[in-house]
C-alpha positions as CSV (number, residue, x, y, z in Angstrom):
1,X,0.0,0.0,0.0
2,X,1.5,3.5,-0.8
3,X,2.6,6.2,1.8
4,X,0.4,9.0,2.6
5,X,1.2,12.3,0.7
6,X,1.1,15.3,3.0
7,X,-3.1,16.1,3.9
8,X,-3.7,12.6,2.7
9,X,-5.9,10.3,5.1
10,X,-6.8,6.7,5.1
11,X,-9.4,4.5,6.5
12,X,-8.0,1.0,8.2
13,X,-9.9,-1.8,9.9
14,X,-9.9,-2.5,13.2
15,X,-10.9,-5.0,15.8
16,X,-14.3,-6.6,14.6
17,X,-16.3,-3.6,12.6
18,X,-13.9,-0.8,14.2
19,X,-12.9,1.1,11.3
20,X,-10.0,3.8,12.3
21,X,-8.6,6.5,9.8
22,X,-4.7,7.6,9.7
23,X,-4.0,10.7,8.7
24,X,-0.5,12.8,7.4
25,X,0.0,16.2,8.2
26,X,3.2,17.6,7.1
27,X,5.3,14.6,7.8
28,X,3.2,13.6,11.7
29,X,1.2,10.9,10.9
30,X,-1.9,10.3,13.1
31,X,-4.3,7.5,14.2
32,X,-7.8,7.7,15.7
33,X,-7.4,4.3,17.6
34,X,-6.9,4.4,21.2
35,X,-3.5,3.0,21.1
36,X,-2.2,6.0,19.4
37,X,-4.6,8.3,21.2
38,X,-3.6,7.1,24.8
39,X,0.2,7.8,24.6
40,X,1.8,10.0,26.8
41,X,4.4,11.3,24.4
42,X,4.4,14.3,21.8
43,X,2.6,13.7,19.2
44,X,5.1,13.7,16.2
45,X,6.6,10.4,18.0
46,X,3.6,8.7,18.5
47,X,3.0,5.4,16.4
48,X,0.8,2.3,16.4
49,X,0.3,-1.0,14.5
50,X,-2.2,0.1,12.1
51,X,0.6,3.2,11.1
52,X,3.6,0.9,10.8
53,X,1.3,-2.0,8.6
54,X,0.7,1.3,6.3
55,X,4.0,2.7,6.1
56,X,6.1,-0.9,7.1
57,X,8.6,-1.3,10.2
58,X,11.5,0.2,8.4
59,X,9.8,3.7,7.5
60,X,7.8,4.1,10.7
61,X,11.2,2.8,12.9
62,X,13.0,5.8,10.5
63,X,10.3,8.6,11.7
64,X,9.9,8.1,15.2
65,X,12.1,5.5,16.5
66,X,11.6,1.5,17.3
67,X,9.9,2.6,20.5
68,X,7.1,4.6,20.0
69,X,4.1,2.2,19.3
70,X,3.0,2.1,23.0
71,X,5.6,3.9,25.1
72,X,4.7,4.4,28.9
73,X,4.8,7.6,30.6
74,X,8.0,8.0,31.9
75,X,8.5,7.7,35.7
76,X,10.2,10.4,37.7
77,X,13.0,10.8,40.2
78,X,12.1,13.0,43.2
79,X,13.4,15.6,41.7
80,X,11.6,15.6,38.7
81,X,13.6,14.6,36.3
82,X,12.6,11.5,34.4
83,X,14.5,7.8,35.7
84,X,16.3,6.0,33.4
85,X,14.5,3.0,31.6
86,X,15.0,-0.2,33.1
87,X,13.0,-2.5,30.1
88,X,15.4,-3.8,28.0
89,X,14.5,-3.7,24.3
90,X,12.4,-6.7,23.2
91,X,11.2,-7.3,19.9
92,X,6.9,-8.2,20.5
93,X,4.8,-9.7,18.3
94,X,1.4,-8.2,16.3
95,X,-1.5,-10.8,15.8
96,X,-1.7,-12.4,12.3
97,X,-4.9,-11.2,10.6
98,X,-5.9,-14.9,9.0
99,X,-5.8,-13.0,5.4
100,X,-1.6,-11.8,5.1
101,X,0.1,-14.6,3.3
102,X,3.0,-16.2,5.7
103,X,4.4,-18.7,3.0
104,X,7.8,-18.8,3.8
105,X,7.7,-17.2,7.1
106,X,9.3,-19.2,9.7
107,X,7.2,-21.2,11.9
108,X,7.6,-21.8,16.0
109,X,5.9,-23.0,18.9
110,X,4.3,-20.8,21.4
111,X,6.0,-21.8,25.1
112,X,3.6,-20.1,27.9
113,X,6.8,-19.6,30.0
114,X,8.3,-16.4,31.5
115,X,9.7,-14.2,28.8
116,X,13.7,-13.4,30.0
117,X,16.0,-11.6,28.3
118,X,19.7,-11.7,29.0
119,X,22.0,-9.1,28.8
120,X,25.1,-10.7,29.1
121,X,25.3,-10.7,33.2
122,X,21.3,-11.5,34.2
123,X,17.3,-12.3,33.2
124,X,15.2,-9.4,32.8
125,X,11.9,-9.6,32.8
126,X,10.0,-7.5,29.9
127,X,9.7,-4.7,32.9
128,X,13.3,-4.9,33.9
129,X,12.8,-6.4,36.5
130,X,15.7,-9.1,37.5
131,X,15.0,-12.7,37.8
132,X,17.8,-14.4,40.4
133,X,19.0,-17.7,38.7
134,X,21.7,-19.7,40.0
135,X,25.2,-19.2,39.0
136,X,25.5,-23.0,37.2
137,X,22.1,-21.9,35.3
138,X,24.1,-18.9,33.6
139,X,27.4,-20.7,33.4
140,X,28.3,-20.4,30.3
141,X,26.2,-18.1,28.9
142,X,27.5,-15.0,26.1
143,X,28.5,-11.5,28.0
144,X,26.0,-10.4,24.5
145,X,21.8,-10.5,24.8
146,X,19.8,-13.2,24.2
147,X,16.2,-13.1,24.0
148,X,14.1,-16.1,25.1
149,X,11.8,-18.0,27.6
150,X,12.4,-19.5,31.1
151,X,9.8,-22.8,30.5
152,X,9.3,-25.7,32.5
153,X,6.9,-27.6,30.2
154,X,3.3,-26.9,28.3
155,X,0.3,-25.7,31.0
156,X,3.1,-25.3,33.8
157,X,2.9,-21.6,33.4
158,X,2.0,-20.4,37.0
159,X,4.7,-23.3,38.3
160,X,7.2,-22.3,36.4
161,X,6.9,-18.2,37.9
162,X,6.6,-19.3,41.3
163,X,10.2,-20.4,40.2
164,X,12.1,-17.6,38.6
165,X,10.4,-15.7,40.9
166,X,12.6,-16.6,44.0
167,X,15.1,-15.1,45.3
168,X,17.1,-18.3,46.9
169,X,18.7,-19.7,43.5
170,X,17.0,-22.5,45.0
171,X,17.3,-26.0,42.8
172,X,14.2,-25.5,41.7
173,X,15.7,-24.1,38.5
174,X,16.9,-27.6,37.2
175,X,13.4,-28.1,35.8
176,X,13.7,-24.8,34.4
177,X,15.5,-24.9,30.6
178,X,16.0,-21.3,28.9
179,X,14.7,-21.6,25.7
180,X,16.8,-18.9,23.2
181,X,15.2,-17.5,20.5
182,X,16.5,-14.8,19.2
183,X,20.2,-12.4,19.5
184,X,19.2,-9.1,19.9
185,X,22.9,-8.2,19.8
186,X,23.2,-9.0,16.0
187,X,22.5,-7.0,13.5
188,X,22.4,-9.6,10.4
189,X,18.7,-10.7,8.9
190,X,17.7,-13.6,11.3
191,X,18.7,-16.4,9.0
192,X,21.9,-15.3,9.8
193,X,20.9,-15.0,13.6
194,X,19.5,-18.5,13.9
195,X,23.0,-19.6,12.8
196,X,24.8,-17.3,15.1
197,X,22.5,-19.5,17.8
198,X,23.1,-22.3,16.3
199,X,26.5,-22.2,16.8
200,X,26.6,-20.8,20.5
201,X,24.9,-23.6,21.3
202,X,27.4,-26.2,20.4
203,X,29.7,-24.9,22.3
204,X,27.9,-24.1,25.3
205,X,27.6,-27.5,26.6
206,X,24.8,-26.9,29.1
207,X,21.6,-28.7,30.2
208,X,19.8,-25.6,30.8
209,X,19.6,-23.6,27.5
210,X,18.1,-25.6,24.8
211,X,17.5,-23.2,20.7
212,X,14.4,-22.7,19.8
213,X,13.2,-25.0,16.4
214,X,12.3,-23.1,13.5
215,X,10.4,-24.5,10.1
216,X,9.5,-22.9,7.1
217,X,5.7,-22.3,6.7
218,X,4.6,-24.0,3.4
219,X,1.2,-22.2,3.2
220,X,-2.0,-21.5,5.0
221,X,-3.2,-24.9,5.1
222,X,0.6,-26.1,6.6
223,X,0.1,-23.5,9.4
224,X,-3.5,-24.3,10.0
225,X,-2.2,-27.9,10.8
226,X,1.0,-27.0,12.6
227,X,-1.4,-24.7,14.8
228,X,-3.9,-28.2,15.5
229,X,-1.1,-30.5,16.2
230,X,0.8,-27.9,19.1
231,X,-3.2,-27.4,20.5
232,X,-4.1,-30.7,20.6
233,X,-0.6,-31.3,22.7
234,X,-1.5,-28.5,24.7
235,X,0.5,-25.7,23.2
236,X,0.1,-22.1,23.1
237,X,0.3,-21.5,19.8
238,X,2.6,-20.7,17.0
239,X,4.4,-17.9,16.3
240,X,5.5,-16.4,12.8
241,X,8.4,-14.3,11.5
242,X,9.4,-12.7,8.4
243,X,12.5,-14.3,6.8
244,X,14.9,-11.9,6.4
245,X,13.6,-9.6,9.1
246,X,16.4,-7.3,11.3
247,X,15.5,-7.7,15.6
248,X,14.1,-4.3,16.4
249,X,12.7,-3.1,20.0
250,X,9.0,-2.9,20.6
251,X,6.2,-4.1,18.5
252,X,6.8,-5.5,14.8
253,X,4.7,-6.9,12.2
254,X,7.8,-8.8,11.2
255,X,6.8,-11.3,14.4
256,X,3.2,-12.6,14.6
257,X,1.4,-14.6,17.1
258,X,-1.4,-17.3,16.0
259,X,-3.5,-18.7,18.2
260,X,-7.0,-20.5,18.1
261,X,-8.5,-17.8,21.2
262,X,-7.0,-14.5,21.9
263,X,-6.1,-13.8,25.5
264,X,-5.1,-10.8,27.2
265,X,-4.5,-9.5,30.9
266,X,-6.6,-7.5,33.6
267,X,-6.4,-5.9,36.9
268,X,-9.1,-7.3,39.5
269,X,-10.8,-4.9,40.9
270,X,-13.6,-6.1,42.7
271,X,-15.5,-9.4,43.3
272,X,-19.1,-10.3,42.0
273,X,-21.0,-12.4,44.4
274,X,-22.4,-16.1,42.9
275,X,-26.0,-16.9,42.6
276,X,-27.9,-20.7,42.3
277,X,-25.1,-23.2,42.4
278,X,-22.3,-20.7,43.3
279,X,-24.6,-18.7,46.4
280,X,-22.1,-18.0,48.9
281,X,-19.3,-17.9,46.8
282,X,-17.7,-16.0,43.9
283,X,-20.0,-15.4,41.1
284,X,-17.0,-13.1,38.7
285,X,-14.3,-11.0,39.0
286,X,-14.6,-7.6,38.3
287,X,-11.3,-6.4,35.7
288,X,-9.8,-3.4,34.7
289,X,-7.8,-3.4,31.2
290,X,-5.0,-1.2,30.6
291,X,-7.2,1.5,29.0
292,X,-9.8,1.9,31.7
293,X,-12.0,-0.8,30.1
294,X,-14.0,-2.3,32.6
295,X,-16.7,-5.4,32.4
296,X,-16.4,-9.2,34.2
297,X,-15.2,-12.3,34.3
298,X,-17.5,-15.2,35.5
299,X,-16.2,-18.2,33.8
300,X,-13.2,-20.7,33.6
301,X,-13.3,-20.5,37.6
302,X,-12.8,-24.1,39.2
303,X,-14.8,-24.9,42.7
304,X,-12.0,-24.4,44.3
305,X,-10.9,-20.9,42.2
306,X,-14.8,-19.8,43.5
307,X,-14.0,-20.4,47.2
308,X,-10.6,-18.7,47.0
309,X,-10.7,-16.3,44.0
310,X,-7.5,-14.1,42.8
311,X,-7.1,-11.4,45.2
312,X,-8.0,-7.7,44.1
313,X,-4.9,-6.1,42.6
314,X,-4.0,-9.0,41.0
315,X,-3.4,-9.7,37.5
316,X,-5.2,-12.1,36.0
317,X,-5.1,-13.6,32.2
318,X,-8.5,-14.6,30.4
319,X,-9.4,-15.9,26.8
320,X,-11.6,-14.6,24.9
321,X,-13.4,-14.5,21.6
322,X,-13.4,-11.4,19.9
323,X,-14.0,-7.6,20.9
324,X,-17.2,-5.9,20.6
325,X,-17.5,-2.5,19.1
326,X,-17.2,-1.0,22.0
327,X,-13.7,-2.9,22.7
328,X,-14.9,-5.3,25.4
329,X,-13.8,-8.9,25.2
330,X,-16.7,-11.1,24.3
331,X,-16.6,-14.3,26.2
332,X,-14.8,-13.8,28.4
333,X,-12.9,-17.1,30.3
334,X,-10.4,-17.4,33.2
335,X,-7.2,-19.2,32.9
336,X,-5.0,-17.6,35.8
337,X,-3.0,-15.2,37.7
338,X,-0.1,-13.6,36.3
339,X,2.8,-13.1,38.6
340,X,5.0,-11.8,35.6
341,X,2.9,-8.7,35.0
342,X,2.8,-5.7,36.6
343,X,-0.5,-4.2,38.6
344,X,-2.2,-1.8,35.6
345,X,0.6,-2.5,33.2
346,X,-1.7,-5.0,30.5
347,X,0.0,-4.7,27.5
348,X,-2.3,-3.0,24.6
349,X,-3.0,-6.5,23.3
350,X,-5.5,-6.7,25.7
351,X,-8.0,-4.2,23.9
352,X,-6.2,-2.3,21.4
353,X,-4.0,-4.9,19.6
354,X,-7.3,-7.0,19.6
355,X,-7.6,-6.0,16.1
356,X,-7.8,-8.9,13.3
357,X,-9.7,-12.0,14.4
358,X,-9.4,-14.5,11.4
359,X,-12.4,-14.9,9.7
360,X,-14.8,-18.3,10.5
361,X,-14.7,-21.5,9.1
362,X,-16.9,-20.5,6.4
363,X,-15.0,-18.1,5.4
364,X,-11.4,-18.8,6.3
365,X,-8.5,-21.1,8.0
366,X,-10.8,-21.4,11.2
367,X,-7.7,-19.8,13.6
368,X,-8.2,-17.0,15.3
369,X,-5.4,-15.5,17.3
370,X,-3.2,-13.5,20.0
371,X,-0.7,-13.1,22.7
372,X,2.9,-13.2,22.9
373,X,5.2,-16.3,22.5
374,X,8.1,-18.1,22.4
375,X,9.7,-21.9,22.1
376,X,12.4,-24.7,22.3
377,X,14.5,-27.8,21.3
378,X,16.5,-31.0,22.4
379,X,14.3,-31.7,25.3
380,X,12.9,-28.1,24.5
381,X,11.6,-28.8,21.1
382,X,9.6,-31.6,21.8
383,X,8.4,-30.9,25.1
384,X,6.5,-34.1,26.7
385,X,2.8,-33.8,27.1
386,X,1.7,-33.6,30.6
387,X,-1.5,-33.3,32.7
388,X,-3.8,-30.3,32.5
389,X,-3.3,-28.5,35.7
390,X,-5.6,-25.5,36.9
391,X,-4.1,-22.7,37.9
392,X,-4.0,-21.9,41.5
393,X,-5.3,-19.2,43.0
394,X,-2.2,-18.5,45.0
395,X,-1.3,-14.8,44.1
396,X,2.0,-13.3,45.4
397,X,3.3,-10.0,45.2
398,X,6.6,-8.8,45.6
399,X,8.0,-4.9,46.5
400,X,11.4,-3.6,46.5
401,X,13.3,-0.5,48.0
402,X,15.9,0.9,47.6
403,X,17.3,4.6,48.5
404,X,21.2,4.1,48.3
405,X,21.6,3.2,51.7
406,X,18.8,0.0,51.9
407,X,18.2,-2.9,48.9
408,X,15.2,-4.6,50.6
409,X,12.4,-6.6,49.2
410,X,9.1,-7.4,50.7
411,X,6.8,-10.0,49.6
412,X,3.0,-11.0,50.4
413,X,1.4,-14.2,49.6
414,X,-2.3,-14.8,49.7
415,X,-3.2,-18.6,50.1
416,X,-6.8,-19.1,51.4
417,X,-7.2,-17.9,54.6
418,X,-3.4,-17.7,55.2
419,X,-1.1,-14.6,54.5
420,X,2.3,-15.1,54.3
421,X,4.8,-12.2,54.5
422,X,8.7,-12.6,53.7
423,X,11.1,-9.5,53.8
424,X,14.6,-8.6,54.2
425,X,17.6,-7.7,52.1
426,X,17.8,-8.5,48.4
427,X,19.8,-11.4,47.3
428,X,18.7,-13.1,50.8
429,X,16.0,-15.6,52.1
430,X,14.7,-13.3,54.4
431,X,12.3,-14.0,57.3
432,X,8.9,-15.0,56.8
433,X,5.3,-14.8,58.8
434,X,2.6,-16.8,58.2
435,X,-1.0,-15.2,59.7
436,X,-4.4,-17.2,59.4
437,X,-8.1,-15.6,59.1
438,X,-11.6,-16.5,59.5
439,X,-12.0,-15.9,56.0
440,X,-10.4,-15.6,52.5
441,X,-12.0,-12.3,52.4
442,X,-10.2,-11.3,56.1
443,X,-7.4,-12.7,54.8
444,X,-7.4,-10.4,51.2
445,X,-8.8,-7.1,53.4
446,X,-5.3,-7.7,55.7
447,X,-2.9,-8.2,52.7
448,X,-4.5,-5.2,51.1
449,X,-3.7,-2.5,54.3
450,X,-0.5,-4.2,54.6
451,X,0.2,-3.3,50.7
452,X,-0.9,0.1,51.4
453,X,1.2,0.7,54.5
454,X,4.1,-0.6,51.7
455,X,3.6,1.6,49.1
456,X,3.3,4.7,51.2
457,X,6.7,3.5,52.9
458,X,8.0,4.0,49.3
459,X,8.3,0.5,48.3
460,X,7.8,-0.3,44.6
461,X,5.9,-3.5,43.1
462,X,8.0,-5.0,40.8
């Protein structure tokens, strides 16, 4: 499709019957979907998905940068001045539409692990956020980034971040393998990067890092079958990427993400009371997206889940259909807490990268598709089917501080009627209290004025 001249203006499609227009005036291009409209940076440096699909990566990347698409406001020191960014640059994926051709894109499993990238000395999380593995995990490992996932095994999502999330280096982390995808370091097309991989891996003789497999994508009918066979094994998904395509930092229509149900991640924010069968119990839970969007979710909850729902603050992920035209998932279902996400920090996937949901059956490949990715080899790359299990309802949290003098961290956990609190300095086990309560809902209320009393002693979630 050609650029916009100056004055020119364009009509996209959106998610479901949204239609949003891009306009260019004298050189600032502009978008009337909410991802572009929610930014909290000037306006000449804003971007969004349905800009760079116009205009392609390496235009869009040339006008404002590689991250502008969704770029947070910027947090400040106390004296005003903004802090340094602690996110390291990760390439993120768009959702396939169902319609783009992908023949001879390169094909990979979607691992629901922990997305880590290393940057030559330790795992960040996508926030920046360091996860503590054990000096014989890393052993071995390049002094130049990697990008890939911390995964256990297919459905061991919430296991696997009650791992990486430690702090005791525990040996725990030998069921952990660190799945490498990509080498954010090189510059080459990623061809060339795979072998780059390919050939840190022979010589890294380790039982923890395992290189992601990668096949070439024959045609639509190839990916619809690749996408059945990782479901029906329990997979996440697949995920695509241009051959030829250069690693740049935020989100890339060069990386797409197919999946059969989109998912996405909200804030609880309140708890719905059950009716009939569930009187007494919870009915839904009351989310908040990143953008403000509000509405429930009241299934995918086990009997269990009801009795001890996820705490309010939490993040919780839920699959869904499609969006409505007013941008609220339909059908919505609950799969778990996410410890890996901040409070209020949902990535736009969750409403406004909703867009594109393949087309039915009838009309199309039946996929429809979203959320991020990532996968593996050796004992990574076929990964060994194992037993559905349903994620608990644990939910931890975890605060730090730090003011030059102190490095502490502070941690809650709310299991049932029990509250759990461990604290003390970073890098150490700490000390740990355990209080019971009548109640779940005592026991919620308590770890709530105790997160309070936290975060106006200026300890920060992380």
């Amino acid at each position: 499709m050609p650029d916009l001249e100056d004055g020119e203006s364009i009509e996209v499609q959106g998610s479901g019957s949204s239609v949003y227009t891009i306009r260019n005036i004298g050189g600032v291009y502009s978008c009337s979907c909410p991802a572009w409209r929610n930014q909290s940076i000037a306006i000449e440096t804003r971007s969004c998905k349905h800009i760079r699909r116009l205009r392609g990566d390496e235009a869009e990347t040339a006008r404002v940068g590689t991250a502008a698409a969704a770029a947070p406001r910027a947090k400040l020191k106390a004296d005003g001045t903004p802090e340094e960014s602690k996110e390291p640059p990760v390439l993120l994926a768009e959702p396939w539409d169902g319609i783009q051709d992908v023949s001879g894109w390169w094909i990979s499993e979607k691992l629901d692990g922990v997305r880590a990238y290393w940057d030559g000395t330790q795992f960040l999380s996508r926030q920046g956020n360091r996860y503590v593995a054990p000096p014989w995990f890393t052993e071995g490992l390049p002094n130049q980034p990697l990008d890939g996932e911390l995964w256990l095994d297919r459905k061991q999502f919430q296991r696997t971040v009650s791992i990486v999330r430690r702090q005791d280096q525990s040996d725990h982390w030998k069921k952990i393998r660190y799945v490498v995808f990509d080498a954010p370091g090189e510059k080459h097309p990623f061809e060339q990067r795979m072998e780059y991989l390919a050939d840190l891996m022979q010589g890294l003789q380790s039982d923890f890092v395992a290189l992601h497999t990668q096949q070439l994508c024959q045609n639509i009918a190839h990916l619809q079958q690749e996408l059945n066979r990782v479901e029906s094994l329990g997979g996440e998904g697949l995920m695509l990427r241009q051959p030829g395509s250069k690693y740049v930092a935020g989100r890339s229509s060069s990386l797409l993400k197919v999946k059969t149900f989109l998912d996405a991640e909200a804030e609880v924010i309140g708890h719905l009371a059950g009716a009939g069968r569930h009187k007494g119990r919870l009915g839904a839970v009351q989310v908040r997206l990143a953008d403000g969007t509000e509405f429930s979710v009241g299934t995918g909850f086990s009997d269990a889940q009801r009795e001890d729902p996820p705490a309010i603050g939490t993040m919780i992920t839920f699959r869904y259909q499609e969006l409505t035209d007013a941008g609220v998932p339909r059908f919505p279902s609950y799969l778990g807490v996410r410890l890996d996400v901040a409070s209020g920090a949902a990535p736009p996937s969750a409403k406004v990268a909703g867009d594109h949901q393949v087309p039915s059956a009838a009309s199309r490949p039946s996929v429809n598709q979203k959320s991020p990715a990532k996968s593996a080899t050796k004992s990574a790359a076929t990964p060994s089917t194992v037993p559905t299990t349903t994620a608990a309802s644990v939910a931890t949290r975890h605060f730090e501080y730090q003011d030059g003098k102190s490095d502490k961290f502070w941690e809650i956990t709310v299991n049932g009627i029990e509250v759990t609190v461990r604290y003390g300095r970073n890098g150490t086990n700490g000390q740990t209290n355990t209080k019971s309560f009548a109640n779940s809902i005592a026991a919620v209320k308590h770890a709530d004025s105790l997160v309070q009393e936290k975060t106006k002693n200026g300890y920060i979630e992380s």
